[in-house]
TORLUM-108000 format. One line per field, with one value per atom (N, C-alpha, C, O, CB): residue number from 1; residue in three letters; x, y, z. Coordinates in Angstrom, 2 decimals, padded with zeros to 5 digits. Glycine has a CB too. Layout:
N
padren	NUM;...
fiza	ALA;...
X	X;...
Y	Y;...
Z	Z;...
This chain:
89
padren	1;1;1;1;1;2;2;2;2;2;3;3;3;3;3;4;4;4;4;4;5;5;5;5;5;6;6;6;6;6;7;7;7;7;7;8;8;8;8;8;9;9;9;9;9;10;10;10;10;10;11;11;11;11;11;12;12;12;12;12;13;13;13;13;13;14;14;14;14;14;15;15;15;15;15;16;16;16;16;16;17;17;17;17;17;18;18;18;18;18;19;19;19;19;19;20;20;20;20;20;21;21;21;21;21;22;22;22;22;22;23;23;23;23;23;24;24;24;24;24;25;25;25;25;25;26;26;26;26;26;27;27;27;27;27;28;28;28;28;28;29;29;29;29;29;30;30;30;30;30;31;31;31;31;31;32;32;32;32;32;33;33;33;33;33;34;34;34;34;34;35;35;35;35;35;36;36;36;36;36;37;37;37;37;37;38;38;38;38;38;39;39;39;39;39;40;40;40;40;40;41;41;41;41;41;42;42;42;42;42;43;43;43;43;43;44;44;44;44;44;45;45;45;45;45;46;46;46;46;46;47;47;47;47;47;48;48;48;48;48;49;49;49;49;49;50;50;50;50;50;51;51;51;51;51;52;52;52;52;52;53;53;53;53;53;54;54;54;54;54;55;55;55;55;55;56;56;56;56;56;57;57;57;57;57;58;58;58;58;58;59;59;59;59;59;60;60;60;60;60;61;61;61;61;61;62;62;62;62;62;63;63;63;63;63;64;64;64;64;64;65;65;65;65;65;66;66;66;66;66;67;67;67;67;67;68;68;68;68;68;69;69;69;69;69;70;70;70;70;70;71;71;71;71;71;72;72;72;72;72;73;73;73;73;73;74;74;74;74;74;75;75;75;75;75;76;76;76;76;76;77;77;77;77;77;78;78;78;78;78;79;79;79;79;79;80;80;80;80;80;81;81;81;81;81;82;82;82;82;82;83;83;83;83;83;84;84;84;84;84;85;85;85;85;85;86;86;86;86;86;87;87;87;87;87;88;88;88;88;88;89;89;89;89;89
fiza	UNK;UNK;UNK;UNK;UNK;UNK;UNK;UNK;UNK;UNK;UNK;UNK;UNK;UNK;UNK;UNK;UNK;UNK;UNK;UNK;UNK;UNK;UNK;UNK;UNK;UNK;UNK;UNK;UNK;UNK;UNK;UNK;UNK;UNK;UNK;UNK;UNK;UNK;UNK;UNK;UNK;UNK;UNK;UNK;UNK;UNK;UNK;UNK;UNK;UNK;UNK;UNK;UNK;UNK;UNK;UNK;UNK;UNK;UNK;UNK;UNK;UNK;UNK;UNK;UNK;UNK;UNK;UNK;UNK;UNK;UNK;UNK;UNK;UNK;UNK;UNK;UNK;UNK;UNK;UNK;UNK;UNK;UNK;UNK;UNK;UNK;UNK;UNK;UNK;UNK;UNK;UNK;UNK;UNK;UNK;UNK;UNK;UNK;UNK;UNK;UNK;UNK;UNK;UNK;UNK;UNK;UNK;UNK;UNK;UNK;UNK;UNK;UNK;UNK;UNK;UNK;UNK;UNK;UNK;UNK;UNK;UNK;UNK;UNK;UNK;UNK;UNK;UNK;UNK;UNK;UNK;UNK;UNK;UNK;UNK;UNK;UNK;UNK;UNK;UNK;UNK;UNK;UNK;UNK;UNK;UNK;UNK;UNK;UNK;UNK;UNK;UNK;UNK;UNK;UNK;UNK;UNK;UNK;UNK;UNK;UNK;UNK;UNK;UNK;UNK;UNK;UNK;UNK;UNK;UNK;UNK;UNK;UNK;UNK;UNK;UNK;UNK;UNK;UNK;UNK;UNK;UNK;UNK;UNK;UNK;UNK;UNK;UNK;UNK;UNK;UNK;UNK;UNK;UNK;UNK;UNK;UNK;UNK;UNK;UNK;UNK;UNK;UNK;UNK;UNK;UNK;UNK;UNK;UNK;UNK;UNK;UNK;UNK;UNK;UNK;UNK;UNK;UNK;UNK;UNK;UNK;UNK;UNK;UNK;UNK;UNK;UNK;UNK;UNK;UNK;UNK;UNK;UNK;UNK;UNK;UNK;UNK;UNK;UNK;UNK;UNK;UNK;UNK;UNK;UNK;UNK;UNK;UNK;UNK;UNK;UNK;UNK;UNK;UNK;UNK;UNK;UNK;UNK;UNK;UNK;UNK;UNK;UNK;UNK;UNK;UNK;UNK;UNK;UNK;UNK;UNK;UNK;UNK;UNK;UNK;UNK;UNK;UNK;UNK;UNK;UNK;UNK;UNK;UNK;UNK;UNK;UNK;UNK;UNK;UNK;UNK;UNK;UNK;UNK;UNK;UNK;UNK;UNK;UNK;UNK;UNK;UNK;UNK;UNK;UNK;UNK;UNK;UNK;UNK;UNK;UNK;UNK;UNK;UNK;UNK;UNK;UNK;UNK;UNK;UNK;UNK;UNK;UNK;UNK;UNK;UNK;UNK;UNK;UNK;UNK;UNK;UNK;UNK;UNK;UNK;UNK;UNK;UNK;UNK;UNK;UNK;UNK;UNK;UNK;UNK;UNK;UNK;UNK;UNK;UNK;UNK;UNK;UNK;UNK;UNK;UNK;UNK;UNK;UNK;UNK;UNK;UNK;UNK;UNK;UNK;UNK;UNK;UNK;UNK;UNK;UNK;UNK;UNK;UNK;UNK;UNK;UNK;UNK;UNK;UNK;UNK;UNK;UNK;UNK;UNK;UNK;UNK;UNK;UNK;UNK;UNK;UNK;UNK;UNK;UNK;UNK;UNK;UNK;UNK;UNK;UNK;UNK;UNK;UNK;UNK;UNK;UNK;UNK;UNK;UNK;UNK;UNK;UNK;UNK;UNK;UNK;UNK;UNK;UNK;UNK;UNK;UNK;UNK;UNK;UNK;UNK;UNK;UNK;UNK;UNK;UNK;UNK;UNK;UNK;UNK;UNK;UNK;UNK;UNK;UNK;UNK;UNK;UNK;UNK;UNK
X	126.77;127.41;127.48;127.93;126.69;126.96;126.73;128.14;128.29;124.93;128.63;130.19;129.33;128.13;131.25;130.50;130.15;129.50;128.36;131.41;130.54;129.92;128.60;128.01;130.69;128.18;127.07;126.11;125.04;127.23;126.21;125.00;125.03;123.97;125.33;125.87;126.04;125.26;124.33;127.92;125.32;124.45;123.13;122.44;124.77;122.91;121.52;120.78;119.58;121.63;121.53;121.33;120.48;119.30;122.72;121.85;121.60;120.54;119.80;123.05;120.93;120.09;118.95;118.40;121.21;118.65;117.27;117.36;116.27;116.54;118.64;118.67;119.96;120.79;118.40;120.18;121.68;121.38;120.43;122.17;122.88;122.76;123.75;124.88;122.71;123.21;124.20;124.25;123.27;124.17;125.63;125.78;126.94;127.73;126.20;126.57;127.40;126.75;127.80;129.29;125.73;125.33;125.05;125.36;124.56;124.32;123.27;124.19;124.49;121.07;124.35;125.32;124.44;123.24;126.14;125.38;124.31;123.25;122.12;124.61;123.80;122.70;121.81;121.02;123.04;121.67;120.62;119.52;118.31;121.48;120.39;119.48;119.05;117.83;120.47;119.58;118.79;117.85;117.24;119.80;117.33;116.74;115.70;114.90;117.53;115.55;114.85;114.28;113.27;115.30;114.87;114.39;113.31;112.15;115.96;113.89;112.92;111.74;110.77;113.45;111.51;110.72;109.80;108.64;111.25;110.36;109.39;108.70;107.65;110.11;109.24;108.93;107.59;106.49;110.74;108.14;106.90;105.68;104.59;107.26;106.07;104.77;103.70;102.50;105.40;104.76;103.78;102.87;101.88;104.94;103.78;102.44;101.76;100.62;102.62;101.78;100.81;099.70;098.52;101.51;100.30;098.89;098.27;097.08;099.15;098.86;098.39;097.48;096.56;099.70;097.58;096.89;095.74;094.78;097.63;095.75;094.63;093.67;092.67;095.37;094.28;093.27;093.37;092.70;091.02;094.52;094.81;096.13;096.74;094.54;096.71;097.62;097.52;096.61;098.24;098.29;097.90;098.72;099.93;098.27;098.40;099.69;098.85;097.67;099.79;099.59;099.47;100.40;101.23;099.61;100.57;101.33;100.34;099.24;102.85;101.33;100.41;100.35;101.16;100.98;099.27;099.40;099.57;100.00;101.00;099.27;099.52;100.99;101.40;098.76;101.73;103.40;103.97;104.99;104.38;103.54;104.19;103.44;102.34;104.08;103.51;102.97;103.25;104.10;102.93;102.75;103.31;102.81;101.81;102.56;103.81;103.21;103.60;104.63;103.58;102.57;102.69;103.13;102.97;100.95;103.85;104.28;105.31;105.35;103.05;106.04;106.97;107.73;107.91;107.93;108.26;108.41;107.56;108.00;108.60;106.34;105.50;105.11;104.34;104.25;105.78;105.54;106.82;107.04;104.80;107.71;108.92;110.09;110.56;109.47;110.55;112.39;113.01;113.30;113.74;113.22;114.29;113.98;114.98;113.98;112.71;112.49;112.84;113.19;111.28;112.54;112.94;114.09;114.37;112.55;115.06;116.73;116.76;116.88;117.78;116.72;117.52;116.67;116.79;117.84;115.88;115.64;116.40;116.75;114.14;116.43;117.70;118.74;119.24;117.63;119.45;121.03;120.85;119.90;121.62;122.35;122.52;123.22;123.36;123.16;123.54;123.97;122.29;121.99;124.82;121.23;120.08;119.36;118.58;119.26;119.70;119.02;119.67;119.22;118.79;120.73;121.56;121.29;121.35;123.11;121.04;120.68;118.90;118.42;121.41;118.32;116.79;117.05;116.69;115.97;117.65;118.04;118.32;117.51;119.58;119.35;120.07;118.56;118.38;121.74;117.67;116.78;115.68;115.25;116.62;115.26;113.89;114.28;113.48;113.25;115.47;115.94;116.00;115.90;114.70;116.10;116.68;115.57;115.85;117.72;114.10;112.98;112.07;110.86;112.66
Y	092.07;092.51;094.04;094.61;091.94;094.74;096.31;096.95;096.77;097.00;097.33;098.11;098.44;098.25;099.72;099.17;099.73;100.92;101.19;100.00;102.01;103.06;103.23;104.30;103.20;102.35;102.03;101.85;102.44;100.91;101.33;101.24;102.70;103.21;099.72;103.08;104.74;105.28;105.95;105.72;105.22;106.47;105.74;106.31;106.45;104.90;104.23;104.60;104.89;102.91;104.59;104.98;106.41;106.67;105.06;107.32;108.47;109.45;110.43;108.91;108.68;109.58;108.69;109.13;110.34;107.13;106.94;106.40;106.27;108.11;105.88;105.84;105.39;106.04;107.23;104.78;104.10;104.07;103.56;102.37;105.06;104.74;104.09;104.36;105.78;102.66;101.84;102.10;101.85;100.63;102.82;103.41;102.07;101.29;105.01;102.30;100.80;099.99;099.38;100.24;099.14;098.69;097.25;096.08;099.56;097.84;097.01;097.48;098.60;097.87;096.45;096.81;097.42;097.14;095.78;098.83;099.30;099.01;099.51;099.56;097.80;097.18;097.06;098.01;095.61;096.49;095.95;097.37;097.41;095.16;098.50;099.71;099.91;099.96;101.30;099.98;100.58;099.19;099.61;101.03;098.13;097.28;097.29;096.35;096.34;098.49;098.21;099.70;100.06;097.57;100.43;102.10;101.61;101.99;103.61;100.79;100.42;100.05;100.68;099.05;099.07;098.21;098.61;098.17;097.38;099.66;100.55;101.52;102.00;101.32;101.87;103.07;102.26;102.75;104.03;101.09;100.76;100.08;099.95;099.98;099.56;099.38;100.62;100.72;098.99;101.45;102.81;103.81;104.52;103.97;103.51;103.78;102.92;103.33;104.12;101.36;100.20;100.58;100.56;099.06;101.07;100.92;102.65;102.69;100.68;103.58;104.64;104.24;105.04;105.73;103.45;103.54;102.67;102.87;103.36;101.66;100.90;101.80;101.46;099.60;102.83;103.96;103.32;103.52;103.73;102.60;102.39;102.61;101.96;100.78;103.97;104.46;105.51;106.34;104.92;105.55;106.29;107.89;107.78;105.41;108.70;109.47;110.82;110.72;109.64;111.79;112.98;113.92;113.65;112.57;115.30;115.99;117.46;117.41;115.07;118.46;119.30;118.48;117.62;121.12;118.95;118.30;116.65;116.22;118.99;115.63;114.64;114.29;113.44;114.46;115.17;114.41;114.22;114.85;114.88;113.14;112.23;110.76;110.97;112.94;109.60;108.24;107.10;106.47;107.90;106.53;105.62;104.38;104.36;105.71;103.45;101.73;101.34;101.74;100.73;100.03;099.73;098.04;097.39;100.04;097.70;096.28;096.06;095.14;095.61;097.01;096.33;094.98;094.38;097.08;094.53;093.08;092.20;091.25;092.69;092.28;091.34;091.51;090.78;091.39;092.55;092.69;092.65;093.43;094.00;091.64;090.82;090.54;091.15;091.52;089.30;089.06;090.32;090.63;088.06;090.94;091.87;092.74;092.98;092.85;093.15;093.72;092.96;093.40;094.09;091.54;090.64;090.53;090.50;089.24;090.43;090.13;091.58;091.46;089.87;092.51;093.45;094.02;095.21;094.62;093.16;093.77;092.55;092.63;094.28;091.70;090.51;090.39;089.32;089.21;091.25;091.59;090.91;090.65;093.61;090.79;090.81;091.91;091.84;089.73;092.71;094.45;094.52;094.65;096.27;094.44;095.04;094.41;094.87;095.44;093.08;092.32;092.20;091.57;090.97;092.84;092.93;094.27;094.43;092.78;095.05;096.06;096.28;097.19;097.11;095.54;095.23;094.24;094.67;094.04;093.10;092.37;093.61;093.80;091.27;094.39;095.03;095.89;095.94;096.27;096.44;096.96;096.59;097.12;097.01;095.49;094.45;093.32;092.82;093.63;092.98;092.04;090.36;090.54;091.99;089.51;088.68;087.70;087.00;088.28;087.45;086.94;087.90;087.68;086.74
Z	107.67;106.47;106.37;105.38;105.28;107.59;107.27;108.14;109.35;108.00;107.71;108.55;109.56;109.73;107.80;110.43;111.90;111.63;112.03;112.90;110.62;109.79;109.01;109.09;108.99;108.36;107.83;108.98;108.82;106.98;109.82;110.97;111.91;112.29;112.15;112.10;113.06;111.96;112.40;113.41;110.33;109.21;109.74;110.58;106.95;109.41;109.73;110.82;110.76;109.90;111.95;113.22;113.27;113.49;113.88;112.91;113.13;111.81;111.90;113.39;110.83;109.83;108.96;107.95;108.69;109.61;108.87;107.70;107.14;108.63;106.90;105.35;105.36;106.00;104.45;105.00;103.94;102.61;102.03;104.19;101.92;100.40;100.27;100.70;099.37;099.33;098.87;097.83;097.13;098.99;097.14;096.25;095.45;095.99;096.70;093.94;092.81;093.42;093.57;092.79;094.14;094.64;093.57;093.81;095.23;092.25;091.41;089.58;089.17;091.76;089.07;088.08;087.38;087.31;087.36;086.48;085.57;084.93;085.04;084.92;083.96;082.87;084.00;084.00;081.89;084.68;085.57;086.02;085.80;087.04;086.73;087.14;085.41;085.24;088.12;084.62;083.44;083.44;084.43;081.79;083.24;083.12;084.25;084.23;082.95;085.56;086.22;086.00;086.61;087.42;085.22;085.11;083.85;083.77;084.53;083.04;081.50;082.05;081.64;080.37;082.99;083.39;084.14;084.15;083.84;085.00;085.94;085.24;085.66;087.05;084.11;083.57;082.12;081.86;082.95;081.53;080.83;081.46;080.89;079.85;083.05;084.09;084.43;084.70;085.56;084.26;084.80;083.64;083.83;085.58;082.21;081.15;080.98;081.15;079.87;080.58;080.90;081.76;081.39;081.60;083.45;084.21;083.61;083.30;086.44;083.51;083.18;081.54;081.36;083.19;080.70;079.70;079.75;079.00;078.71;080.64;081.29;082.44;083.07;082.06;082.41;083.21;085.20;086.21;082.28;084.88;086.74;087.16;088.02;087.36;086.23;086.94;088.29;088.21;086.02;089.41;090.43;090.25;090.05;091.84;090.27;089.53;090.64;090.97;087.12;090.98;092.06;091.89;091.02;093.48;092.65;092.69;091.47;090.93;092.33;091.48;090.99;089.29;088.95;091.15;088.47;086.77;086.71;085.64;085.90;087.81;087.53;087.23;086.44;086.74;088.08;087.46;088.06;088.33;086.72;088.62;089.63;089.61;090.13;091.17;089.30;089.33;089.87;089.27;088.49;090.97;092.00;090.90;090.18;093.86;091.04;090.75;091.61;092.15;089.59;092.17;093.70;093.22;092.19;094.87;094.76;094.26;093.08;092.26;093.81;093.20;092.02;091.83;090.77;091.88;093.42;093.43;093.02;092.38;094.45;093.26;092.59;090.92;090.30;093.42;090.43;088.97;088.15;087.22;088.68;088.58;087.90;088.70;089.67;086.72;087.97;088.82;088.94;090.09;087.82;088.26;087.83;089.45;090.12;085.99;089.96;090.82;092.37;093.46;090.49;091.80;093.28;093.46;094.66;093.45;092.69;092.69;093.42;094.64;090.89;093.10;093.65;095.08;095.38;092.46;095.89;096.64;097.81;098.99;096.53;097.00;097.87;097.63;097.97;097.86;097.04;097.27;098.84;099.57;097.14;098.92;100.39;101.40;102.62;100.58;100.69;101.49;101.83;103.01;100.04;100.86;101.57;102.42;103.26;100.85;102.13;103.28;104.62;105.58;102.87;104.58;105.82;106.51;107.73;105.49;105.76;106.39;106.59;107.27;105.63;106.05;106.25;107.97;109.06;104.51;107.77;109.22;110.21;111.11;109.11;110.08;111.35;111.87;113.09;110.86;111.08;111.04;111.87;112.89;110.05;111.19;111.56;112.51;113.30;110.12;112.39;113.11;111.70;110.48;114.70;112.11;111.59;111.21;110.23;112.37;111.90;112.01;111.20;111.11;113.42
């Protein structure tokens, strides 16, 4: 499912952006979601957060902390380009 073009960027530079990829509502529904996971674990005192002043905060596993995160990591542009990658197994 990845053009010829899409695999030469891949190739050569490490990264494909699939850009319109994920319909808006949805990226805002995954910006809300990431963003109230990460004061949650920060107010439970198990947020991981680095950089100079603490401003920067990783939450780990986001697939495992809702659908909204699993749907969009199985699109199938990404899983096609996760395949061309990893292979198919």
């Amino acid at each position: 499912m990845l053009t010829v073009s899409e695999k030469e960027h891949l190739n050569q530079q490490g990264f494909l952006l699939l850009e319109s990829l994920i319909p808006l509502d949805t990226t805002a529904e995954l910006r809300e979601r990431s963003l109230a996971l990460a004061e949650a674990e920060k107010a439970a005192g198990k947020g991981h957060t680095y950089l100079a002043n603490d401003s920067a905060q990783r939450v780990w596993n986001l697939v495992g902390k809702g659908e909204v995160f699993e749907a969009a990591i199985q699109h199938p542009k990404v899983l096609a380009g996760m395949a061309y990658l990893l292979g198919v197994d």
